[in-house]
Residue, then its C-alpha position, 0 to 999 in steps of 0.5 A: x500500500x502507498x501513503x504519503x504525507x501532505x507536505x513538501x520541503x524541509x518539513x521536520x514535522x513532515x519527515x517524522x510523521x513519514x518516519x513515524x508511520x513506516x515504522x509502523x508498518x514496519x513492525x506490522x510487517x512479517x519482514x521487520x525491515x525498513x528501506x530508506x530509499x534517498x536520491x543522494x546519501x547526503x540528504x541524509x544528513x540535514x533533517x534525517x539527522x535531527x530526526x534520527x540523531x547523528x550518531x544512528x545517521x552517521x552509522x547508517x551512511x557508513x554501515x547502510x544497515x543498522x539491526x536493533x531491538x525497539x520495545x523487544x522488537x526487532x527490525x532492520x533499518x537500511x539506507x540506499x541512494x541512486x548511486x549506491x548497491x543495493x543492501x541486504x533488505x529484500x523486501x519490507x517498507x520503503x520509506x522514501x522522503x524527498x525523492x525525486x521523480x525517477x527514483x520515485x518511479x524505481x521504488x514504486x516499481x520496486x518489486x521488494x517494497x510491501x508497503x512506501x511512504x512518501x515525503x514530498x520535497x517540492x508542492x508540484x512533485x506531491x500534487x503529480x503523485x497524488x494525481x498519479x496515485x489516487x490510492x495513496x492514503x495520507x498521513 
């Protein structure tokens, strides 16, 4: 299923709200595993940081996998960009903030995402997704 938030930007608020929601369908899913699909591993940094920390950030550009246990459930979260290889995650949540068009197109097309969840960096780039994706519940 798709979901998407009714924002665009550098909206904090939004990016939590997006983090937030994947995560829980994260633990919902049979696979425990989340993929944070970004267009440069820079746009980790910035927001993601503030959200997620910069110690867990930092770890993730480097490792691109991080397994922890959150109130005793285990999940995996991993982190690809455009240029980067594939990580071990082979099927689960997308979480995909700020993506531009055509990687937006790779994750929905991605045969490994179960569930995604979309933060809108610019209006038009929202307004074209729901346009194109009438079936995606805002969050």
């Amino acid at each position: 299923m798709k979901y998407h938030v009714n924002a665009w930007g550098g909206d904090t608020e939004a990016f939590k709200k997006g983090f937030v929601k994947a995560l829980e369908l994260t633990f919902q899913s049979e696979h425990k595993s989340l993929l944070i699909r970004i267009g440069l591993l820079d746009n980790a940094r910035g927001i993601m940081m503030d959200v997620l920390g910069e110690k867990f950030t930092k770890k993730l550009i480097k490792e691109k996998a991080i397994d922890f246990t959150l109130e005793g459930r285990r999940i995996s979260i991993n982190l690809e960009g455009d240029r980067t290889r594939r990580t071990a995650f082979r099927s689960g949540v997308i979480f995909c903030p700020w993506a531009a068009p055509d990687t937006l197109l790779d994750v929905i097309q991605d045969y490994r995402q179960i569930d995604m969840v979309y933060v809108p960096w610019m209006e038009k780039e929202r307004d074209d997704y729901i346009i194109s994706n009438p079936d995606s519940v805002e969050i």
